[in-house]
N, C-alpha and C positions, 0 to 999 in steps of 0.2 A: 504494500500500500504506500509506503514512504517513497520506495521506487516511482511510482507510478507519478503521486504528488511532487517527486521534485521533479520530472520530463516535464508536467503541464507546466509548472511554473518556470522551467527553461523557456518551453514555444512563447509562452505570454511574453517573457522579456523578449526575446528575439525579435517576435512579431512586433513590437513598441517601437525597439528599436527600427526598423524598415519603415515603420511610418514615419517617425520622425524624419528618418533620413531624405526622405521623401518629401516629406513638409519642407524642410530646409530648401529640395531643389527646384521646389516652386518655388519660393519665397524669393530664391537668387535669379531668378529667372530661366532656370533649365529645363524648363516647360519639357522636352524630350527626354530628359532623364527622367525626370518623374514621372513620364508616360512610360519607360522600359520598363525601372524598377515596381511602379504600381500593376502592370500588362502581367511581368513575371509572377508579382504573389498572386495573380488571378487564375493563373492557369488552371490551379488546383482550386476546390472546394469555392467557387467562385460565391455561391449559396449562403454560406456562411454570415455568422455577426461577425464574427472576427476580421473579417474580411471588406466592413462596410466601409472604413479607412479611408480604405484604399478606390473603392469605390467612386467617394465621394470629389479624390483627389485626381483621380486620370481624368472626370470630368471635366473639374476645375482648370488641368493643367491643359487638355484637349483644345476647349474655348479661350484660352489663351494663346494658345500658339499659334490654333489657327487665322485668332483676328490680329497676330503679329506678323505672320507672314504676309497675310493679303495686305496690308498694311504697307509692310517694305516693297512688294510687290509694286503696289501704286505710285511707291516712291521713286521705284527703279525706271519704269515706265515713263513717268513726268520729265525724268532727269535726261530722258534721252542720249546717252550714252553709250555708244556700243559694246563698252566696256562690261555695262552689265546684265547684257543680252544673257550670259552663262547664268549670272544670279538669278534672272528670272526662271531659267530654265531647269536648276536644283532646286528652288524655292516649289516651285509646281509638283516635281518629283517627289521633294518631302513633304507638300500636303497629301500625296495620294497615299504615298508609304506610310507618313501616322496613322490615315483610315485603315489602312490594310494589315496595320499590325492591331487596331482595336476591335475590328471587323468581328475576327473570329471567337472573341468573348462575349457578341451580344450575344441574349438582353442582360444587361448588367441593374438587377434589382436595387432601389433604394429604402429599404424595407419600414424605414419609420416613416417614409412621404408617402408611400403606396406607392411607387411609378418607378418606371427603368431608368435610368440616366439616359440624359439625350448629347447624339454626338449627333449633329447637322453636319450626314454627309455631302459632297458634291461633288459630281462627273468631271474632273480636271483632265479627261483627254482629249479636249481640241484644245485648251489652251497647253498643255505639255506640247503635243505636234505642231504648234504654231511658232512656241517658243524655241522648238527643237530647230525646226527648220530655219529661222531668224538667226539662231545661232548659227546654224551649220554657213551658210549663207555668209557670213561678217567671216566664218573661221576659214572657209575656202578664198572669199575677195582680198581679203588680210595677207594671207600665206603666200600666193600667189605676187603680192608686191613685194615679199620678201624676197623670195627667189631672184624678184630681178636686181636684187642690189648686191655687189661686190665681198659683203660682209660674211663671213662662215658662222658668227655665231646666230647671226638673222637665219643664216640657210636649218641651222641648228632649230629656232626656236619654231621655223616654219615648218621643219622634222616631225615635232612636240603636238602643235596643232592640228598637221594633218590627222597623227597618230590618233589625237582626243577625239576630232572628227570620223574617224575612222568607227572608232567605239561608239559614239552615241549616233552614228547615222551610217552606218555599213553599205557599202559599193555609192556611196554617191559621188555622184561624176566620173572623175578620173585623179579619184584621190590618192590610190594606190600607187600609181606611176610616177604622181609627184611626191611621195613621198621616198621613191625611189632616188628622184632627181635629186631632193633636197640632202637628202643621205649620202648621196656621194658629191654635192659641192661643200657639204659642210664636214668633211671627210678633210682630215691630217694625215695626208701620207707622209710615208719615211723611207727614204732610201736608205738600205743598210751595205757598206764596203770595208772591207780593211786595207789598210796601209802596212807595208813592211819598209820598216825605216831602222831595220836590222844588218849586218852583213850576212847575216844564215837566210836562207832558204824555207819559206816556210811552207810546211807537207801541205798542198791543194786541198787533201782528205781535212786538214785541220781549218782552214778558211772555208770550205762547205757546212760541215762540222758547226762553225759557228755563227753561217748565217743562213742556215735552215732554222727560219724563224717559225716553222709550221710546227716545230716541237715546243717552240718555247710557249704558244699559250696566250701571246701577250697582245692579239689585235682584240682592242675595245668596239663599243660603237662609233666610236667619230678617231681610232687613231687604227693606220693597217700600216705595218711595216713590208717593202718587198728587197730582197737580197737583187732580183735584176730587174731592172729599171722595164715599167710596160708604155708601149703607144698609147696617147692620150690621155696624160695623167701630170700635169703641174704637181714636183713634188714640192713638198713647204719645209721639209726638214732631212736633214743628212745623220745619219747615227755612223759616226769613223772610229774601228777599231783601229788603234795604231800601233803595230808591234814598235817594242822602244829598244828591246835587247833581250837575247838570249843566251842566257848561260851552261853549260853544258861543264860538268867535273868530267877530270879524266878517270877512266877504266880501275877500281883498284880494288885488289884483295887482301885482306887483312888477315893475317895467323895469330891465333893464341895458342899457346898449351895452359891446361889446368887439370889438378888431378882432381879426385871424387873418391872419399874412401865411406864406408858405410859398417856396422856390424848388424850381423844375419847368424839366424839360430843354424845350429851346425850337429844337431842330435842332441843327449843329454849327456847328465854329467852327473858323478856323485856329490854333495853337497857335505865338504869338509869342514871339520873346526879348527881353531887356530893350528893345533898340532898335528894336522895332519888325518886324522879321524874321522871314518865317514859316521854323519851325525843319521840317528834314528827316530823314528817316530813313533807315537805311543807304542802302537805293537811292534816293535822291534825291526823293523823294514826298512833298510839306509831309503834314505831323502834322495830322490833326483832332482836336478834343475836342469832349464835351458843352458845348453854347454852355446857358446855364442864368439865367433870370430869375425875377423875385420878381411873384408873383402879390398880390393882398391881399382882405381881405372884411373890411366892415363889418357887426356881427351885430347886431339890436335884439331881446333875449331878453325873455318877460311870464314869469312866474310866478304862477298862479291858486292860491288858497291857502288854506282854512279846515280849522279843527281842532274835534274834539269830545272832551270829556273827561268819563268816566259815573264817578262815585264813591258805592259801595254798602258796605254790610254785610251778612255771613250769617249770621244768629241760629240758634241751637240752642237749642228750649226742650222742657223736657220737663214735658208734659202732664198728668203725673199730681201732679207737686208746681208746676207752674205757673213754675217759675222757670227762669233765663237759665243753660244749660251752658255753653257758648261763644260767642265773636261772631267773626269774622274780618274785615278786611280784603277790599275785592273794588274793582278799577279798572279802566280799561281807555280805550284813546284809539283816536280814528280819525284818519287829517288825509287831506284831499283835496286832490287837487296836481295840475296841469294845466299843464304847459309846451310853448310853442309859440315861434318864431324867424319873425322877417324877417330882408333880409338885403337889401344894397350890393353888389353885387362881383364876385369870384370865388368862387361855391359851394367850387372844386378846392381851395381854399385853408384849407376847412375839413378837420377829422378827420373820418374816414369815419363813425364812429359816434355824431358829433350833426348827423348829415344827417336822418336822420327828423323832426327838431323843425319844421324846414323846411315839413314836408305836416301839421304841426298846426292847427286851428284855435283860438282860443276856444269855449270849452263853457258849459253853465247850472249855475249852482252848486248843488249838493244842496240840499234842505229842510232844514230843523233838524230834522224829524222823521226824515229819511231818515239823516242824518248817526246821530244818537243810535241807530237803527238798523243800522246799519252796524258800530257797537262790539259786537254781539251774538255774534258768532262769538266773539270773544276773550273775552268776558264768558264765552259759555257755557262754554269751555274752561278756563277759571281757579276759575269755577262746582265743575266736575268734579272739577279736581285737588281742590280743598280738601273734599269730600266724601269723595273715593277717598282719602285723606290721614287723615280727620278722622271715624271713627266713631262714631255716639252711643251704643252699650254696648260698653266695653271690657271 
């Protein structure tokens, strides 16, 4: 019973609470908030006293918003502005959509007045279509003067509008096409080349390598990078990898000796006392222990060993004033390492995990070209960041 009495007296507060909250967002003016939150506690047990609240409150807030909006509506209208062609045209949308989210809770009882709440609905579909169309209309005449002016971020914004256009009025005109147009004049190409301003030779495989930009991920909506230049296409920006120098260590193997000595159980042993005496245990039986000796290994370690080290630049130039935006930093090392082990002795005597060295051989040391090839993965990946990092129109 205590159970039961503290639940009721949980919903009671809860429920209080939602009203109030509610009350508050009429109060503030959130005429649509206090229609969701009052619309939600309705769903359920709509019948209810508990429930008269809220009732009272979606009507209150109902008649309220609606003669706010028709309101601004009239104001928007007067103002003649094409600007807020769009506002009349959500305005319209969310008078239908409050009916349509009240719709499905009539009749909504007011049980102490005797009578339903009244929501004064009305048919908003010729003025939605009207204002749709009014819109679309300004958003097509508008877009279309942007195109013809010089600027990419116009071409851009007239992208944005077709696009909006597109969503609230599907195939009109010949939207789709200009939105094609607009996309590619408001489009920042990049031409991407390297420079070798090395005296090495740099492997072909590794300037492919770094501007096959189809791996890297990195074409946006308004920016496409291409490695070779196409017909028809004003680029605006130049991305220059510039090799600065290459370093390359000579060929070298390195020898250590080191021994490894270990002790390992070797059968048993009797367990004597100071004098000599093998010691016994309660019943008379000599004591055995781990009899235990020292193993040892003599180890002749190489060490096969060259390093490469690629040191470049990333130029940012922008093409239409011909000068230098940014430069960055770009490095990157590779080293090739190859160890292998003889050995004197007791193998057992070694750590179990530099026993593989053992079944190494000697190998052929990379080319210089193969090596400076090899820094390519980490080249391209530092490549990356600093572009995905470093955009040419901010």
């Amino acid at each position: 019973m205590k159970k039961i009495t503290y639940l009721l007296s949980l919903f009671i507060i809860v429920s209080a609470c939602g009203v109030k909250q509610t009350q508050t967002m009429l109060s503030d003016g959130d005429y649509d908030g206090a229609i969701n939150r009052a619309a939600d506690a309705l769903k359920t047990n709509k019948n209810a006293k508990g429930k008269q609240d809220y009732v009272y409150l979606i009507e209150e807030a109902f008649a309220k918003a609606k003669e706010r909006d028709l309101r601004n509506i009239d104001m928007f209208a007067k103002d003649a502005n094409p600007a807020n062609l769009e506002k009349i045209y959500n305005t319209y949308l969310q008078l239908n959509s409050r009916q349509e989210k009240i719709r499905p809770l009539l009749p909504l009882p007011l049980i102490k007045e005797g009578r339903n709440a009244i929501f004064p609905f009305d048919n908003y579909s010729d003025q939605i279509i009207s204002s749709k169309n009014a819109l679309s209309k300004f958003l097509y005449d508008n877009s279309k003067l942007l195109l013809k002016t010089t600027d990419k971020m116009s071409f851009r914004r007239a992208y944005d509008d077709f696009a909006y256009l597109e969503s609230i009025n599907p195939g009109y005109k010949d939207v789709k096409q200009l939105m094609e147009e607009a996309q590619f004049k408001g489009t920042d190409f990049v031409s991407v080349y390297t420079k070798n301003e090395t005296n090495m030779v740099i492997p072909g495989r590794l300037q492919n390598d770094l501007l096959d930009f189809s791996t890297f991920g990195l074409n946006d909506k308004w920016t496409v990078y291409h490695s070779n230049r196409q017909k028809g296409i004003n680029y605006d920006y130049g991305l220059i990898v510039n090799f600065r120098q290459i370093a390359i260590s000579p060929e070298q193997v390195k020898e250590k000796e080191f021994i490894k000595e270990k002790q390992v159980k070797d059968g048993y042993k009797l367990l004597l006392d100071p004098r000599g005496n093998p010691v016994k245990d309660s019943l008379g039986n000599p004591i055995k222990v781990d009899n235990l000796k020292t193993i040892r290994i003599n180890i002749y370690e190489f060490r096969q060993f060259k390093e490469c080290k690629v040191t470049a630049k990333v130029d940012y130039i922008d093409f239409r004033t011909n000068q230098l935006i940014e430069a960055f930093p770009l490095s990157s090392e590779f080293v090739f390492e190859n160890i292998y082990s003889n050995y004197n002795g007791d193998r057992n005597a070694c750590d179990e995990s530099y026993l593989p060295y053992f079944s190494r051989k000697a190998v052929q040391f990379p080319s210089n070209e193969q090596m400076v090839y090899d820094t390519g993965e980490d080249l391209k990946a530092k490549l990356k960041n600093i572009i995905s990092r470093n955009k040419f129109r901010r």
